[in-house]
RODO-2510 file (C-alpha; in nm, 4 decimals, decimal comma):
residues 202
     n   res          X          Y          Z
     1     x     4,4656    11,9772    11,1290
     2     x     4,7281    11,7248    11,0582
     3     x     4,7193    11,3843    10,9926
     4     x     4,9852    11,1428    11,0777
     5     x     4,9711    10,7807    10,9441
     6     x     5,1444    10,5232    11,1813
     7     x     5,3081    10,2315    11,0152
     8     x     5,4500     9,9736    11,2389
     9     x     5,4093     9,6605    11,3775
    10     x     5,2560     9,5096    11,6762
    11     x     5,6043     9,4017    11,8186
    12     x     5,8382     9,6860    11,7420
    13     x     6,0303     9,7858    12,0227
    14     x     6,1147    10,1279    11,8062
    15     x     5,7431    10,1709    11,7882
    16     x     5,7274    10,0581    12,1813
    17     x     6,0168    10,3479    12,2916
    18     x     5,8344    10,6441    12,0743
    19     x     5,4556    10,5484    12,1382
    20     x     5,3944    10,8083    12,4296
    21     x     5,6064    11,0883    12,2635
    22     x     5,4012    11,0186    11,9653
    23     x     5,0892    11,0738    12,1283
    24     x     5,1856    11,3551    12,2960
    25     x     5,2518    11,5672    11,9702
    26     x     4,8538    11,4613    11,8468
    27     x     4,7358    11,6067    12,1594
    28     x     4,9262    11,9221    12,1964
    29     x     4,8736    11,9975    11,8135
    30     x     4,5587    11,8204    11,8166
    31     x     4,6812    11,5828    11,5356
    32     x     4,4549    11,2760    11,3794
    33     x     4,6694    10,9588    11,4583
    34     x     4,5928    10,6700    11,2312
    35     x     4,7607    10,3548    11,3196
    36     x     4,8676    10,1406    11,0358
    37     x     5,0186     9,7686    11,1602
    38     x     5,1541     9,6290    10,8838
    39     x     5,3887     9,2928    10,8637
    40     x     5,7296     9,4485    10,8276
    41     x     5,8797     9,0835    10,7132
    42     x     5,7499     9,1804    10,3437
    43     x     5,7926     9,5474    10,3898
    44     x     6,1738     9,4752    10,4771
    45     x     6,2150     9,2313    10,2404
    46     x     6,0558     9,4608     9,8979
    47     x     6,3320     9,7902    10,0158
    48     x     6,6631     9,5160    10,0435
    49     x     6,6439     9,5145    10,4171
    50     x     6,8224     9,1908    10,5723
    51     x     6,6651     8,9472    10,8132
    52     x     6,7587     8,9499    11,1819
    53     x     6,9776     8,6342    11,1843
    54     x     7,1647     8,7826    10,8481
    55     x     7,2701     9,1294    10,9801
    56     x     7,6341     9,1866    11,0930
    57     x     7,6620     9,0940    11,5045
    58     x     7,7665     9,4369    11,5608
    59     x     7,5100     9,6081    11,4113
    60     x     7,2942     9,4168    11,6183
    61     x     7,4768     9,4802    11,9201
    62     x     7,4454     9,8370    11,8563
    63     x     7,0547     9,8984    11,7051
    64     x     6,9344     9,6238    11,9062
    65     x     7,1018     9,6528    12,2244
    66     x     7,3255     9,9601    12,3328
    67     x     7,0430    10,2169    12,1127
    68     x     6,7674    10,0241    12,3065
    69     x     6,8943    10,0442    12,6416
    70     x     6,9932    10,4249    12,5601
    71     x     6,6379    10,5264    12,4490
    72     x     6,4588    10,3434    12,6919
    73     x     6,6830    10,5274    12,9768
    74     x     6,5842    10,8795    12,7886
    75     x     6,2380    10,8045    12,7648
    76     x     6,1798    10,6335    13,1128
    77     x     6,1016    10,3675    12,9567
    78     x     6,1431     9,9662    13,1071
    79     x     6,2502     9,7197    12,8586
    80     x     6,4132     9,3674    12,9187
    81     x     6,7457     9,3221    12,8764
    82     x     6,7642     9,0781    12,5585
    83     x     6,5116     9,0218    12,2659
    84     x     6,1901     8,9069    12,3402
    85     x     6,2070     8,5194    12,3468
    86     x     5,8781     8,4820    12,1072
    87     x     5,9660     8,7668    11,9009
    88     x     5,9552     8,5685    11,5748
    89     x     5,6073     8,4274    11,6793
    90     x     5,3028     8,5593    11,4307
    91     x     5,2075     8,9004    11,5251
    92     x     4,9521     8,9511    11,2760
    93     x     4,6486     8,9424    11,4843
    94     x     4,7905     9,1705    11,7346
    95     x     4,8122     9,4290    11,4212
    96     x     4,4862     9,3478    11,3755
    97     x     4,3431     9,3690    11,6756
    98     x     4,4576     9,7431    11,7213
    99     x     4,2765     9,8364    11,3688
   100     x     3,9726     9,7079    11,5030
   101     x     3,9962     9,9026    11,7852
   102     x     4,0651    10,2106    11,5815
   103     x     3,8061    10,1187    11,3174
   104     x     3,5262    10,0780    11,5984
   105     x     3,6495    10,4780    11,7469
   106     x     3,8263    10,3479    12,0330
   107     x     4,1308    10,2280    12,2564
   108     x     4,3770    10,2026    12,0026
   109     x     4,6309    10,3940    12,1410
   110     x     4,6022    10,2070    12,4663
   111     x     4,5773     9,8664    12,3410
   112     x     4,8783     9,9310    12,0855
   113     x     5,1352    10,0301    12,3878
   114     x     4,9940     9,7913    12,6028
   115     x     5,0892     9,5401    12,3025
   116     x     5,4193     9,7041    12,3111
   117     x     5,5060     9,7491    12,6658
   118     x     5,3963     9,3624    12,7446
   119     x     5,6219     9,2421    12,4738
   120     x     5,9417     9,4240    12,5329
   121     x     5,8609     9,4929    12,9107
   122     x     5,7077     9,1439    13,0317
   123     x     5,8780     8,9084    12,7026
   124     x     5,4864     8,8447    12,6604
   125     x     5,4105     8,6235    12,3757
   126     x     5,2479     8,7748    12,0861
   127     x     5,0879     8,5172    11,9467
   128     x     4,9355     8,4117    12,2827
   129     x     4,5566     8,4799    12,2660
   130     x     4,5515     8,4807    12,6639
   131     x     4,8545     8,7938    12,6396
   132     x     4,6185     8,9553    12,4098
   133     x     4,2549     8,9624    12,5506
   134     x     4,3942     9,1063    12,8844
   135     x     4,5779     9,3298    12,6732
   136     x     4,2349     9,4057    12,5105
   137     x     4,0353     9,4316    12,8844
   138     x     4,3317     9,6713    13,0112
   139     x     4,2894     9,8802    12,7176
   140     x     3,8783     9,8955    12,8513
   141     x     3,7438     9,7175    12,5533
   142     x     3,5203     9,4560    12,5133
   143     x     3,7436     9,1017    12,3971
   144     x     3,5228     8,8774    12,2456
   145     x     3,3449     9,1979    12,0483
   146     x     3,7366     9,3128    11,9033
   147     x     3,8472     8,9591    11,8387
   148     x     3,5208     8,9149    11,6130
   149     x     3,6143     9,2429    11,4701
   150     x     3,9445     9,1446    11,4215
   151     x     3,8981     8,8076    11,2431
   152     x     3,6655     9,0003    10,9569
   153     x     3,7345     9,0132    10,6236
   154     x     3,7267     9,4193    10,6352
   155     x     4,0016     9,4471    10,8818
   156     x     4,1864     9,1739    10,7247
   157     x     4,1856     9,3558    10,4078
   158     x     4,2680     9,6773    10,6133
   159     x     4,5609     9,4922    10,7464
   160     x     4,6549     9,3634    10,3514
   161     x     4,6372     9,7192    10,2285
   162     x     4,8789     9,8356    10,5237
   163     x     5,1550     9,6067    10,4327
   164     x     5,0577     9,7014    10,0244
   165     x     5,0977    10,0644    10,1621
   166     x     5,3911    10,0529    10,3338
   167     x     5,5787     9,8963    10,0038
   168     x     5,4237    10,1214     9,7534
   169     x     5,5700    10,4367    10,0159
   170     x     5,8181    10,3024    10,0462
   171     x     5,8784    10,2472    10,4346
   172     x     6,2435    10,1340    10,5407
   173     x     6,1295    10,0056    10,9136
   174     x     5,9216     9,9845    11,2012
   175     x     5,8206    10,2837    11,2622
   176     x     5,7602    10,5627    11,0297
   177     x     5,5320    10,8499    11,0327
   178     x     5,3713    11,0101    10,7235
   179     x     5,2715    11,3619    10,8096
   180     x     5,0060    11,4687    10,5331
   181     x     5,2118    11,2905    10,3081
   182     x     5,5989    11,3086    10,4203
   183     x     5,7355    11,0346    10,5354
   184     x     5,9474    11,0461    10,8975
   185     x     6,1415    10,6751    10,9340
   186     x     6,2477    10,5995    11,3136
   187     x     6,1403    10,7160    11,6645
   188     x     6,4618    10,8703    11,6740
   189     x     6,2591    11,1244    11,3966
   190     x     5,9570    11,2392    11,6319
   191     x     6,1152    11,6034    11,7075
   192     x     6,0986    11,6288    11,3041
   193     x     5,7413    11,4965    11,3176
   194     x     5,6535    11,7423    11,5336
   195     x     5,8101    12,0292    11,3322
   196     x     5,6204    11,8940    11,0526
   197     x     5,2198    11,8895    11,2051
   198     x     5,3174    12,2795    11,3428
   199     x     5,4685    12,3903    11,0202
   200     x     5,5501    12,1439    10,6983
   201     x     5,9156    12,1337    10,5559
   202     x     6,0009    12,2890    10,2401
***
């Protein structure tokens, strides 16, 4: 059976436009998902990537608007049309949050696209407790049980040795998909992942 290790973070709209397809391909090949949220800030920062603000206004234009408004359209997928107003707002417990979820066997696949979804669909807030407990009671889990969860020094760590992870890889962006071991960088990639769980690459 193949494993594929998730790495992304809790507000990546790349993450937000491939989530379904992605969990598609574990259930027809009966994959193991295992989410990894990590803070891409640090994991940009240690492969040379630029900040937001720094990049070249076209290149914007293009990855974060025409490509978004394309892949959205192919996936069915509703998105607003400009970048989430809070989308520099901590995130971190969000991440955390959905490894809780997967380290108590359940919901984190729901609660990690409803995380998604409500920040590029609704321009929910991130960082906005309120956003993320009915976020958590959508996903049918308990809230005050996962937040305790998610404020513990295991799943902090977890969250540490995510980011740690993701650097040592290296990963180049939010999100990439390790299949037992070979890394696949963008959503754009998921036709490869799926290639890879039925029959590795050479």
């Amino acid at each position: 059976m193949a494993r594929i290790e998730y790495f992304y973070s809790a507000h990546s709209v790349y993450a937000y436009l491939g989530a379904q397809y992605l969990y598609g391909i574990c259930a027809r090949h009966g994959a193991t998902l295992v989410h990894r949220p990590m803070l891409l800030g640090p994991v940009m920062e240690a492969v040379g990537g630029q900040s937001f603000r720094d990049r070249p206004k076209a290149q914007l234009a293009y990855f974060f608007g025409r490509e978004i408004k394309r892949w959205a359209e192919w996936r069915g997928l509703p998105v607003i049309g400009h970048r989430p107003t809070t989308h520099d707002a901590p995130y971190d417990l969000a991440n955390r949050l959905i490894i809780a979820a997967q380290d108590m066997g359940q919901g984190a696949d729901a609660l990690s696209f409803a995380l998604l979804q409500g920040h590029w669909r609704d321009d929910a807030d991130m960082s906005d407790t309120g956003f993320l407990r009915a976020c958590v009671t959508q996903s049918g889990l308990e809230p005050d049980a996962l937040f305790d969860r998610a404020d513990s020094p295991g799943i902090i760590a977890q969250h540490d040795a995510n980011t740690d992870d993701a650097i040592k890889l290296p990963v180049f962006g939010s999100p990439t998909y390790v299949v037992d071991g070979d890394p696949f960088y963008g959503q754009d990639r998921l036709d490869l992942v799926e290639r890879a769980v039925i029959r590795p690459f050479a």
